[in-house]
Each structure stands twice: as C-alpha cells, then as structure tokens.
C-alpha positions as CSV (number, residue, x, y, z in Angstrom):
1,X,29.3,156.4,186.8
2,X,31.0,159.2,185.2
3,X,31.0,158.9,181.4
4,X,27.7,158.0,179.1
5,X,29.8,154.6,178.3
6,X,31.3,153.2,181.3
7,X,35.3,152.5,181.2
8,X,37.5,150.2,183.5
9,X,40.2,147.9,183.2
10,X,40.8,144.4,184.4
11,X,43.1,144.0,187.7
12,X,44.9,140.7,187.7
13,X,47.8,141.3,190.1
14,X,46.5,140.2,193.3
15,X,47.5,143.5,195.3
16,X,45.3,145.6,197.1
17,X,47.3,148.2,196.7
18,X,46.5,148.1,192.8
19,X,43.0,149.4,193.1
20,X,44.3,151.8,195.4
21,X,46.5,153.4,192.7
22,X,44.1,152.8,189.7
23,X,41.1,154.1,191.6
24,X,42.8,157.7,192.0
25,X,42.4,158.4,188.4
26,X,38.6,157.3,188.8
27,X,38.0,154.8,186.2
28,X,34.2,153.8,185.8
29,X,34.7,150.3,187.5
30,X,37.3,147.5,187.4
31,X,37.2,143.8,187.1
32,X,39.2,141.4,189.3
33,X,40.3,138.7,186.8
34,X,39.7,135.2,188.9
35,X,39.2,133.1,185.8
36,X,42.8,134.0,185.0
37,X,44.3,135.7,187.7
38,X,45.7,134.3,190.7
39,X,43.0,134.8,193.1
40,X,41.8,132.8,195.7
41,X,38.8,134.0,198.7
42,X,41.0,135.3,200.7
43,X,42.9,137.9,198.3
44,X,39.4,139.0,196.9
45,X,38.2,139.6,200.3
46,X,41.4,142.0,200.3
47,X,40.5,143.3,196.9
48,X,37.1,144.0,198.1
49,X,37.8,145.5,201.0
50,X,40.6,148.2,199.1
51,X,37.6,148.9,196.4
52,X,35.8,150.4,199.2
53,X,37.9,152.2,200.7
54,X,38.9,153.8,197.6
55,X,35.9,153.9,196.8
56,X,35.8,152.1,193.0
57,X,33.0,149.4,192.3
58,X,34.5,146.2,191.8
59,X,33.4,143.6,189.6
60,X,34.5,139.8,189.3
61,X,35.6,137.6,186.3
62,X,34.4,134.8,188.1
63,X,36.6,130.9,187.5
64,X,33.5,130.0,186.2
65,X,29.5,129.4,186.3
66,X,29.6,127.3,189.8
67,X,26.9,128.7,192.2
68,X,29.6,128.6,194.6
69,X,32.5,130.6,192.6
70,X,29.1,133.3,191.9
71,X,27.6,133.8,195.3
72,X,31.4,133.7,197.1
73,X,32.4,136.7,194.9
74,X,29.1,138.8,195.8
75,X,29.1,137.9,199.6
76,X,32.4,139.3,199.5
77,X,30.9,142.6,198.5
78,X,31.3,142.3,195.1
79,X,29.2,145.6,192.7
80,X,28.8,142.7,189.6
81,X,29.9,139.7,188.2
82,X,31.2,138.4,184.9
83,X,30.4,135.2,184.2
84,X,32.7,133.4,181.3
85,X,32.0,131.2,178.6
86,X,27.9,131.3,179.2
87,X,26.9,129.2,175.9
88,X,23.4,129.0,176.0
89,X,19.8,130.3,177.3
90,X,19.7,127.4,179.8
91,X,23.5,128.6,181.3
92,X,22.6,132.1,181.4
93,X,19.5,131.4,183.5
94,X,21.4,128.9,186.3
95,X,24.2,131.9,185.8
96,X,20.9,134.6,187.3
97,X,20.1,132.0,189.6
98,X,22.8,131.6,191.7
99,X,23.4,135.5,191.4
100,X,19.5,136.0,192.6
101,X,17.8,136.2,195.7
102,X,14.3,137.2,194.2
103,X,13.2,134.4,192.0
104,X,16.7,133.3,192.2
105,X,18.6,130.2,194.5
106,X,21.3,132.4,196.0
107,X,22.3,131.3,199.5
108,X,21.6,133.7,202.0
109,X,23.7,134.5,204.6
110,X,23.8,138.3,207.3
111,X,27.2,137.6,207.9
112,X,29.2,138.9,204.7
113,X,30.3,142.5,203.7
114,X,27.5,142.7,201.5
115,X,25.0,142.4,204.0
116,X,27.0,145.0,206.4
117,X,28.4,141.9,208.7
118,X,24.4,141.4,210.0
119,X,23.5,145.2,210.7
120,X,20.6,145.6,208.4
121,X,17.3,144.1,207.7
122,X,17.1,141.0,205.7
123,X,14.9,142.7,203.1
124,X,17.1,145.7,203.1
125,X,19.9,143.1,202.2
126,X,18.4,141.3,199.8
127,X,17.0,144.6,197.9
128,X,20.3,145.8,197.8
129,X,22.0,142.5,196.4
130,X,19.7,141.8,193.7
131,X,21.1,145.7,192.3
132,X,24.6,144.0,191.5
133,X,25.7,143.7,187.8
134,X,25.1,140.2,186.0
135,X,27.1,140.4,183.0
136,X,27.7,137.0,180.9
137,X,30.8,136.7,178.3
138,X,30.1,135.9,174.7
139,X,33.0,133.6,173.8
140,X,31.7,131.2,171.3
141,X,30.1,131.0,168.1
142,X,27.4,128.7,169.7
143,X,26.7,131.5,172.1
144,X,27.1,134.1,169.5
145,X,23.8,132.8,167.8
146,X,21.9,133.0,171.0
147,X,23.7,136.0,172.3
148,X,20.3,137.8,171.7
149,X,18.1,136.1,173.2
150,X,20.8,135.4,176.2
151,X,20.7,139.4,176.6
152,X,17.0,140.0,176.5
153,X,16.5,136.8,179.7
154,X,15.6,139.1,182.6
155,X,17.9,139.0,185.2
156,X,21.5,139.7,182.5
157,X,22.5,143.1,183.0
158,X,24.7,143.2,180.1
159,X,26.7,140.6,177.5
160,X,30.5,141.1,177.0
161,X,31.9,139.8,174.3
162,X,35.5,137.4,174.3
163,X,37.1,138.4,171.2
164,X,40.6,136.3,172.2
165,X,38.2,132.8,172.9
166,X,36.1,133.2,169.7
167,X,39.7,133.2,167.8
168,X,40.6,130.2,169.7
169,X,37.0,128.3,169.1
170,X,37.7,129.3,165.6
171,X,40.9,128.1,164.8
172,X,42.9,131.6,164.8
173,X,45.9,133.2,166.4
174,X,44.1,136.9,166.1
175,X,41.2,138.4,167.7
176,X,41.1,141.0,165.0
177,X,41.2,138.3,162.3
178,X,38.0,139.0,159.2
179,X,36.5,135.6,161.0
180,X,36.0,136.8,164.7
181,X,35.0,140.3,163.3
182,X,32.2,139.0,161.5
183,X,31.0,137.1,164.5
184,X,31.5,140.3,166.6
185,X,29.5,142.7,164.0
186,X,26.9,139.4,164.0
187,X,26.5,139.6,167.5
188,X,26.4,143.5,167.7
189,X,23.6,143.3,165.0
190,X,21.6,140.8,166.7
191,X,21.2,142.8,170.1
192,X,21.5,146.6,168.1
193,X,17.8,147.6,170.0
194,X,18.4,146.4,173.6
195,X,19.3,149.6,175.7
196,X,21.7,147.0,177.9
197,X,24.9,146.5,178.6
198,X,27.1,145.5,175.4
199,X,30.8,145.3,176.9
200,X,33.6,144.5,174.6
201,X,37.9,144.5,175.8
202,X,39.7,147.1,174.0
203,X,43.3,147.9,173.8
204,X,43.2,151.3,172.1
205,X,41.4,154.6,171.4
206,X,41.0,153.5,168.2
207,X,39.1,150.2,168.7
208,X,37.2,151.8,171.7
209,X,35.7,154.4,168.6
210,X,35.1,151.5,166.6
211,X,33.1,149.3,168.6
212,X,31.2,152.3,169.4
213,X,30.2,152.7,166.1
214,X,29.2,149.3,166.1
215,X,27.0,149.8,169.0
216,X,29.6,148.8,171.8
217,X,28.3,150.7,175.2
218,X,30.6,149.5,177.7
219,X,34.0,149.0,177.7
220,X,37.0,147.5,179.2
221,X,40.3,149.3,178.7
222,X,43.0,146.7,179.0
223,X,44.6,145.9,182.4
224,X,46.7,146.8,185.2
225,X,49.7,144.4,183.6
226,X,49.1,145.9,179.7
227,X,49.3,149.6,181.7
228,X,52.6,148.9,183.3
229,X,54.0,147.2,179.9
230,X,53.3,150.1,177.9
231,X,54.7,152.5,180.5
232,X,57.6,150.6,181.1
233,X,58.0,150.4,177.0
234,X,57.8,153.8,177.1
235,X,60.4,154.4,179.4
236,X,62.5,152.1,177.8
237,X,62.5,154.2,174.6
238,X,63.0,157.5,176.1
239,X,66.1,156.6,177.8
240,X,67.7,155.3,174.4
C-alpha cells in the first residue's frame, strides 16, 4: 500500500465500472458496502472481477457474521473482510472461524477466483487465503469494553470503529456528539499499544488529522455516493 496509513472509500453503487474510475486515482483499497448496499453474489462477483483488473484490493462490508455471507465474499476473490456489529470475544472468534482455513472452519473449495478456478496447489491456496484482511466493526458500547481484547484474539487483523451505530445504541442523532467521542477516545485508549489495524470512517481532512492523533491508523474516506454529492454541490455553486 502506498501511504504509512492506508486510505479508501466505501463503494455502494453496484457498478463495476465504479472501481474502474476510483481505482485510477490509486486509493489504498475500497470496501464494497453489502451490509447496506445493494449487493447480491452475483454483482460482487462483478465487483471482484473489475478490482482486479484495475488492479485495486477490494474488501467487503459483509450483511453480517453468517459463515456463509464471510466465506461467499472471499471465494469470490475478496483482499479482506469487514465484519459488522461483532459484540463480543466469542463473535469475533466464530467471525476468524469462518474466515480461516488454518485452525479455522472455512469451507474449502478449488473452484473460486481465489483459488485461481483449480490451477494451483491446495496448500498454495490455502496459504494464500489465510493472508486476507479480517477486520471487525466496533459499533456498540458493549463491544467498546471488549474492543481490546477483541483486537489482541489472533486471527483480527484490525478493529474499525462505527461512529453512526454507537450514536444510535446511544440514543443520539450525531456521531460527533461529546457521548460517542468519549466512547471512541475510550476505545482508542484501550488498544493505544497494539501495532494493528485501528480503522475509523472519516468525512474530512480535518477528522482524518484528528483521529490520527488519537491513534487512528487506517482510514476510510467517505464513499463513492458522498464523492459525487460534493462534486455535484460543487458544481451547483459555480454555476450560480
């Protein structure tokens, strides 16, 4: 990857042709939305297929923790997943489970993209699948009091943490309210020493530099729909 902290964006508009565009400015990664995003197998095996030819690593929001939704999204060629609303220990570890081949319960199968459509070795395959990103989402205060000992379980690559669902589990209409921060700096305090992934969503230069001070080390830069809003508000404004 090209930058010390990692930047992509989320993709929700189920066109191949979107990570076509996005990838020629050679964000870090991006991250098909299928929890909200209208996704089914068939447009992420398009999705999939476009990331590769444009060469930009694709990761998937997945619906949810189902061993089916997990394994479906990497057999499709998938570089990681992000799993949402992972609440506990227990969850996180059925979460690395179903993404797992080595001490894991993934189904295995030669047939998919990700294990070249039965041209390699079955160990080559499965040494290369167990490289993909696990990434769980941080989305509860529950989960924020374990989100420490959820990132240290071998197996999680990396937390990310759901500023817009903590507001909701909290009663609030803003992810930036004083409660959600001080869940967020609670949670960035707890795992301050683990050299992993600690993703957050950001909508601005300005939050990106403060989460970094924080200790924020990945980051997702909005998405392909807030991109086109603000260029089309732009637009907007310079033809008045």
């Amino acid at each position: 990857m090209s930058r010390e902290a990692p930047r992509g964006l989320f993709i929700k508009t189920p066109a191949p042709q979107i990570v076509e565009i996005l990838a020629l400015e050679k964000p870090d990664f991006a991250v098909i939305d299928a929890e909200h995003g209208p996704f089914d197998r068939g447009m992420l095996d398009l999705m999939m297929l476009a990331g590769r030819a444009a060469q930009l690593p694709l990761l998937v929001r997945v619906a949810d923790a189902q061993s089916s939704s997990i394994c479906g999204a990497l057999d499709l060629g998938a570089a990681g997943i992000m799993v949402p609303h992972v609440a506990s220990v227990e969850m996180a570890r059925a979460v690395v489970a179903s993404a797992r081949y080595k001490g894991g319960k993934r189904g295995y199968s030669s047939a998919p993209r990700h294990a070249n459509y039965g041209s390699g070795s079955m160990r080559d395959v499965i040494d290369a699948a167990d490289d993909v990103l696990v990434l769980v989402q941080i989305e509860h205060p529950d989960a924020a009091l374990e989100a420490k000992a959820i990132l240290e379980l071998e197996g999680v690559d990396g937390i990310v943490i759901g500023r817009a669902d903590l507001a909701v589990a909290l009663g609030e209409s803003d992810a930036s309210s004083p409660a959600v921060e001080a869940i967020v700096t609670s949670i960035f305090q707890a795992v301050a020493d683990s050299e992993k992934i600690k993703g957050v969503v950001v909508s601005s230069e300005a939050e990106h530099r403060y989460f970094s001070d924080m200790g924020a080390n990945w980051y997702i830069m909005g998405s392909d729909q807030s991109l086109l809003r603000k260029a089309a508000r732009q637009l907007m404004a310079d033809s008045l």
